[in-house]
C-alpha positions as CSV (number, residue, x, y, z in Angstrom):
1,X,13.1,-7.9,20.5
2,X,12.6,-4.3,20.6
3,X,9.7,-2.7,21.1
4,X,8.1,0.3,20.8
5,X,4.8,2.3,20.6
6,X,3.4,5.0,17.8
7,X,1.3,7.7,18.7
8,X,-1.9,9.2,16.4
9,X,-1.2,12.2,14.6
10,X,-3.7,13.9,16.0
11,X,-4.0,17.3,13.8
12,X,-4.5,15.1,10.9
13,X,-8.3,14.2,10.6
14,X,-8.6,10.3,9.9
15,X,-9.5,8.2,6.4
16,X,-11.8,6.2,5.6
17,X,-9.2,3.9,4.2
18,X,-5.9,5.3,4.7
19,X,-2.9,3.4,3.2
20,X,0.4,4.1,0.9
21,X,2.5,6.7,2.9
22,X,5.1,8.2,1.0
23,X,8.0,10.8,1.6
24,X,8.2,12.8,-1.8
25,X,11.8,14.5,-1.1
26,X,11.3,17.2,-3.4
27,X,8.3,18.8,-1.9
28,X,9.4,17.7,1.6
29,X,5.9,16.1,2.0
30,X,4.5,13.2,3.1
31,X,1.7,11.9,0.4
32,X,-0.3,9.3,1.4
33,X,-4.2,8.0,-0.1
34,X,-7.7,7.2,1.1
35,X,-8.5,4.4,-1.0
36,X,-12.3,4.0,-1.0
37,X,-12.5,7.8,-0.8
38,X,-10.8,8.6,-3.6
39,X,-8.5,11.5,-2.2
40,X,-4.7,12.0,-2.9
41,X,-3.3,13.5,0.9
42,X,-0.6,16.1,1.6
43,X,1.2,16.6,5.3
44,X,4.3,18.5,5.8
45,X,6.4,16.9,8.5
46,X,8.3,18.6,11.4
47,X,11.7,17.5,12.4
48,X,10.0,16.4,15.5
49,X,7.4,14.2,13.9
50,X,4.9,16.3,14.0
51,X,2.4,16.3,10.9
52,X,0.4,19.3,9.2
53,X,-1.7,18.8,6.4
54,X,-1.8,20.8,3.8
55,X,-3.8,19.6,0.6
56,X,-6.3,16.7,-0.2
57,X,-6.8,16.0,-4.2
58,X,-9.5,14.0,-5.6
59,X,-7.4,11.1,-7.7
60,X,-10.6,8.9,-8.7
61,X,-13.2,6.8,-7.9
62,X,-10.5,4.3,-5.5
63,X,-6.6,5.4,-5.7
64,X,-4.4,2.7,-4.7
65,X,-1.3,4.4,-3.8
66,X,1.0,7.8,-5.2
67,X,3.9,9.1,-5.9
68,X,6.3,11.8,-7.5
69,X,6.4,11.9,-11.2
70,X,9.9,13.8,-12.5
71,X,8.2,15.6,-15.1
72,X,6.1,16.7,-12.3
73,X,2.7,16.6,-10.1
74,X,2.5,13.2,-9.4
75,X,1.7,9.6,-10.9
76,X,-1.4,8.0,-9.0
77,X,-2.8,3.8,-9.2
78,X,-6.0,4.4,-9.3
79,X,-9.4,3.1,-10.6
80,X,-8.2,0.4,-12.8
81,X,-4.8,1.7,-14.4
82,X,-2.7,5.2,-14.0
83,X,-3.5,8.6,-13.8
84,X,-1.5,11.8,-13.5
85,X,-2.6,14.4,-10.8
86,X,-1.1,17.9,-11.7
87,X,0.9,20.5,-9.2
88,X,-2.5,22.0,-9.5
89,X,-4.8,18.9,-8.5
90,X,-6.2,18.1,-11.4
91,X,-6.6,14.3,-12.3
92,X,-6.2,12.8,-16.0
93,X,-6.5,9.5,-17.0
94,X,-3.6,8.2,-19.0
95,X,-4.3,4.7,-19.4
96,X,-7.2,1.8,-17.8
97,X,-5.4,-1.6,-18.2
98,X,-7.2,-4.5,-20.2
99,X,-9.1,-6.6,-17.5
100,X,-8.6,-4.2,-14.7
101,X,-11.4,-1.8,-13.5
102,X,-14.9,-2.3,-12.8
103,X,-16.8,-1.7,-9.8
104,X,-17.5,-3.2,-6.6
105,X,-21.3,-4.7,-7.5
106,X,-19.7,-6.1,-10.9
107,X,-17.0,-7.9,-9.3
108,X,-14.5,-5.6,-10.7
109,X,-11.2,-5.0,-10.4
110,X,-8.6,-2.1,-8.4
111,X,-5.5,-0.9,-8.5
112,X,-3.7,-1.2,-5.0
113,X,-0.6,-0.9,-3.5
114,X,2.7,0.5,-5.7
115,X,6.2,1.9,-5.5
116,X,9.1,2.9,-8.1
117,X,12.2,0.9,-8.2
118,X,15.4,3.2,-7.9
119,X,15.6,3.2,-12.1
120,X,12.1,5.2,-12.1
121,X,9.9,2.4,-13.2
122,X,6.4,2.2,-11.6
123,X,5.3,-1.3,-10.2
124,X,1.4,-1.3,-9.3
125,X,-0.6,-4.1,-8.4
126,X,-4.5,-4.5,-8.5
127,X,-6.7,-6.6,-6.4
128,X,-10.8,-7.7,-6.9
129,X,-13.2,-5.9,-5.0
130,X,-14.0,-9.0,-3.3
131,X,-10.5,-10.0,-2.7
132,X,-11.2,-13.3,-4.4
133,X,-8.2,-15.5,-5.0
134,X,-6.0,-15.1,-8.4
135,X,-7.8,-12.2,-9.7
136,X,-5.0,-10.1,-8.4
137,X,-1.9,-9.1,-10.8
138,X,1.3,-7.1,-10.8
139,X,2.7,-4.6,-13.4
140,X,5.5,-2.3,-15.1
141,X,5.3,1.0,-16.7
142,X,8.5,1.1,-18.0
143,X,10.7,4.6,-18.8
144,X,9.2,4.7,-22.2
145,X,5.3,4.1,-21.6
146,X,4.7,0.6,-22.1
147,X,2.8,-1.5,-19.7
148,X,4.2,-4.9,-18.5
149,X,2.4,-7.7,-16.6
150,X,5.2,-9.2,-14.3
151,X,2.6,-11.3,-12.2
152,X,-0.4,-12.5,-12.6
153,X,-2.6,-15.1,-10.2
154,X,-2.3,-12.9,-7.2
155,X,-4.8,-11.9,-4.7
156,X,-3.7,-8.6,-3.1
157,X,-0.7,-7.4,-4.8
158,X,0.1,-5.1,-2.0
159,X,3.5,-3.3,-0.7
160,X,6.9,-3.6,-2.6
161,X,9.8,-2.4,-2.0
162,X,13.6,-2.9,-3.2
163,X,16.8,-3.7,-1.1
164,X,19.1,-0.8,-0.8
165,X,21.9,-2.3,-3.4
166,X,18.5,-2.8,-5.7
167,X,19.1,-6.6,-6.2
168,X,16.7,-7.9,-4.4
169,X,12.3,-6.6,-4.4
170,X,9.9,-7.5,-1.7
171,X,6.5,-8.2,-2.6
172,X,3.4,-8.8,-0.2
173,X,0.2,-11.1,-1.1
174,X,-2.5,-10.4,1.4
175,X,-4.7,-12.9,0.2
176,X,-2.3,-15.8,1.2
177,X,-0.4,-13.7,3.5
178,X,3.2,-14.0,2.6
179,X,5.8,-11.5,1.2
180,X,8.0,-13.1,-1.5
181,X,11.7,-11.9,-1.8
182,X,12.7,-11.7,-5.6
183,X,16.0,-11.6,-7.3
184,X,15.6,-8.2,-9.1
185,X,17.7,-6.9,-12.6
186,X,17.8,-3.1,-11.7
187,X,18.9,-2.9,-15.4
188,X,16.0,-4.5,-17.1
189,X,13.5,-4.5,-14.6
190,X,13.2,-8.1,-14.3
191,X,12.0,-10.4,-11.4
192,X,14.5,-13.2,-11.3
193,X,14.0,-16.5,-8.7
194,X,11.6,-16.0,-6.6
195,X,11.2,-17.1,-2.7
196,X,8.5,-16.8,0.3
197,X,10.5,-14.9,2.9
198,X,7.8,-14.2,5.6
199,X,4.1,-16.4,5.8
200,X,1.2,-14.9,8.4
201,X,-1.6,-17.6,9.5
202,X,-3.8,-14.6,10.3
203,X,-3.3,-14.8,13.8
204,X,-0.8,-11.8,14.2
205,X,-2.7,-10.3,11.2
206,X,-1.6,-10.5,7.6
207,X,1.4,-8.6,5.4
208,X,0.0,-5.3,4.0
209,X,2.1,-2.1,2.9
210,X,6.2,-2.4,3.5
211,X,9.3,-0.2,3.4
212,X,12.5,-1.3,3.0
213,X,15.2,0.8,5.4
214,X,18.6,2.2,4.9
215,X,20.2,-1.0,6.7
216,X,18.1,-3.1,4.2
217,X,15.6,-4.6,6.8
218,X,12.2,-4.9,6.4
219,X,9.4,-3.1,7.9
220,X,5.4,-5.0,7.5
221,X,2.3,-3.4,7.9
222,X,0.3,-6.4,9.7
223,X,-3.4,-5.7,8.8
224,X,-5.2,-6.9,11.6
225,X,-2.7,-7.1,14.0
226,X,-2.4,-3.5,15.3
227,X,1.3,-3.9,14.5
228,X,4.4,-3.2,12.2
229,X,7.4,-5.3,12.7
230,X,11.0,-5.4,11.0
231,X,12.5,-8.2,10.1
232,X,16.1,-9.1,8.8
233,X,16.8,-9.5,5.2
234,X,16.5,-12.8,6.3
235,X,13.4,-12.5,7.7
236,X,14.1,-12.8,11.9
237,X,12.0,-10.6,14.0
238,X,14.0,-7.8,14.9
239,X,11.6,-5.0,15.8
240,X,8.1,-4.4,16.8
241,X,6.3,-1.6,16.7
242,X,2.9,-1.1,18.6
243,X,-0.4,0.0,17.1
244,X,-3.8,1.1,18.9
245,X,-5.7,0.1,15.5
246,X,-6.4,-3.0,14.5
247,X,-6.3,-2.1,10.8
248,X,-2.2,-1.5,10.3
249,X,-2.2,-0.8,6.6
250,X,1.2,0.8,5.3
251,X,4.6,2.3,6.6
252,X,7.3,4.7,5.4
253,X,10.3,6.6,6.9
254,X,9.6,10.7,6.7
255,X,10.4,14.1,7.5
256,X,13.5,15.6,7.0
257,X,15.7,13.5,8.7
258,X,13.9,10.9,7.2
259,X,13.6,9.4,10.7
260,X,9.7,9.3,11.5
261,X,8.1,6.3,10.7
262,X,4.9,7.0,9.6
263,X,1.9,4.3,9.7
264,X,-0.9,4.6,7.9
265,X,-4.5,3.2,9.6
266,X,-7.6,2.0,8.1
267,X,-11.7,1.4,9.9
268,X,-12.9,0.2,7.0
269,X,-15.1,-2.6,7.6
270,X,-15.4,-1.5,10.9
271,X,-18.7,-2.1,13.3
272,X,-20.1,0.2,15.6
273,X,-18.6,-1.5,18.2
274,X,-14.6,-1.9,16.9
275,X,-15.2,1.3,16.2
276,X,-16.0,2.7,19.5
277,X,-12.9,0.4,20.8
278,X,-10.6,1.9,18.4
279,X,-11.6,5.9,17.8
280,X,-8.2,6.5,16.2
281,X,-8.8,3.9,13.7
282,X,-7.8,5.9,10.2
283,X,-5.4,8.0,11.4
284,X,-1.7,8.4,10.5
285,X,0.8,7.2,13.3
286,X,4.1,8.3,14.0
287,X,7.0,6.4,16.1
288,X,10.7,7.3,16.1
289,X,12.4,4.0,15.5
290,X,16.3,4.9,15.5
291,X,17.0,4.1,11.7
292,X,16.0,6.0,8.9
293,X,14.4,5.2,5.4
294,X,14.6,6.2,1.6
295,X,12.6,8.6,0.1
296,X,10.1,7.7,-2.8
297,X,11.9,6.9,-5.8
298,X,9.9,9.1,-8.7
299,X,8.3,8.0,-11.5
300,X,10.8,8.9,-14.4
301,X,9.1,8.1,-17.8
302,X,6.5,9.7,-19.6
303,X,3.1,11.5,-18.8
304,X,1.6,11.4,-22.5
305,X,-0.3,8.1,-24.0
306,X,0.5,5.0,-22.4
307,X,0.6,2.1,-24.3
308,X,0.3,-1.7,-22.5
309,X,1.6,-5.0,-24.4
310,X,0.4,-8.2,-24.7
């Protein structure tokens, strides 16, 4: 299996909670959040892999994960529903989603990991505070503003991501630690059958963020294991690629080449101790893995009122 090692971005200070890194073509940037802190990050990537920041946006209270809206700025999961961030940086609440939101001592709710599917839809999922079994769900905002539940009794709805011929979406559960593969009607938007493709005992860490490369294989996040791996559409090991942070949280290909894998760290949680074994915990990561990756699909509906059935 191949092997290979990423190396900190070291001009890029660390997060709190980093997660969610995203190539947005059209700016040639690399977006990526710090959940817990709130912030919305910008890096411009060099063709050698080298990363530059060059903005930081306050989203919200948490913000789960970002990316390019069409009709511009950019469409953000954060708190417990959607909000639009402007070219300029200014946040705005478009919709909070029944039964989602809260806080932390209340034993509220959060939006998490997300990703549009190559239509321009916007799939989000939301997590409890406390990470407590089923209280985790998945939706749709659809092209024309309405809100869909897709899933419900998850844990952590965490990274998605669609096979390159669209027919098929990958879904992690953190909770559980799997990543289901789903039949997927690009047309409609619709999950179809539904099967676990990967399950983590914990040992080598759990599922987190994903991408999904131009060969169609699989690259996992393993929070926990200091690792991202590719798999097969299948799901055999293919790749692994090496991590000096314990915390792996998210991955996607970046830069203009669309060649750098970037990996997104996190120390929350973190002890005095781990912390002192692991000073580069929150940082972005960057290895060159010989394949390249998709840019972010953008959000392609509206940025007015929201409206969420059922």
């Amino acid at each position: 299996m191949h092997r290979i090692s990423a190396t900190p971005a070291a001009a890029v200070p660390a997060a709190a909670h980093g997660e969610g890194p995203t190539w947005d073509a059209g700016r040639g940037e690399l977006l990526w959040v710090d959940i817990t802190a709130g912030l919305v990050r910008r890096a411009a990537v060099s063709t050698d892999g080298a990363l530059t920041e060059v903005a930081t946006h306050r989203g919200g209270d948490t913000v789960g994960a970002v990316v390019p809206a069409a009709a511009g700025g950019w469409l953000l999961a954060a708190g417990g529903g959607f909000t639009h961030l402007t070219g300029d940086g200014e946040a705005r609440v478009l919709l909070t989603l029944t039964g989602e939101g809260g806080t932390e001592a209340d034993g509220g709710t959060r939006m998490n990991d997300a990703a549009c599917d190559p239509a321009g839809r916007f799939f989000a999922g939301t997590m409890a505070f406390d990470e407590r079994p089923g209280a985790g769900a998945l939706y749709r905002l659809d092209l024309d503003g309405t809100v869909t539940t897709v899933l419900d009794g998850l844990t952590v709805s965490n990274g998605i991501g669609w096979s390159p011929d669209a027919r098929t979406v990958y879904l992690a559960d953190s909770g559980p630690g799997v990543v289901h593969a789903f039949d997927y009607d690009l047309a409609t938007g619709a999950f179809g059958t539904g099967r676990v493709l990967l399950e983590f005992d914990g040992g080598d860490g759990v599922a987190d963020g994903l991408t999904v490369d131009d060969d169609g294989c699989l690259w996992t996040a393993l929070w926990g294991g200091g690792q991202v791996r590719r798999w097969s559409p299948d799901g055999e090991p293919l790749a692994v690629v090496d991590v000096p942070v314990e915390q792996t949280s998210s991955c996607a290909f970046a830069g203009p080449g669309r060649d750098v894998l970037v990996v997104s760290t996190s120390a929350q949680g973190l002890d005095d101790a781990a912390r002192a074994a692991q000073p580069d915990a929150g940082r972005l990561f960057t290895a060159h893995p010989g394949v390249t990756g998709p840019p972010a699909s953008p959000y392609r509906g509206p940025l007015g009122a929201l409206r969420q059935e059922g």
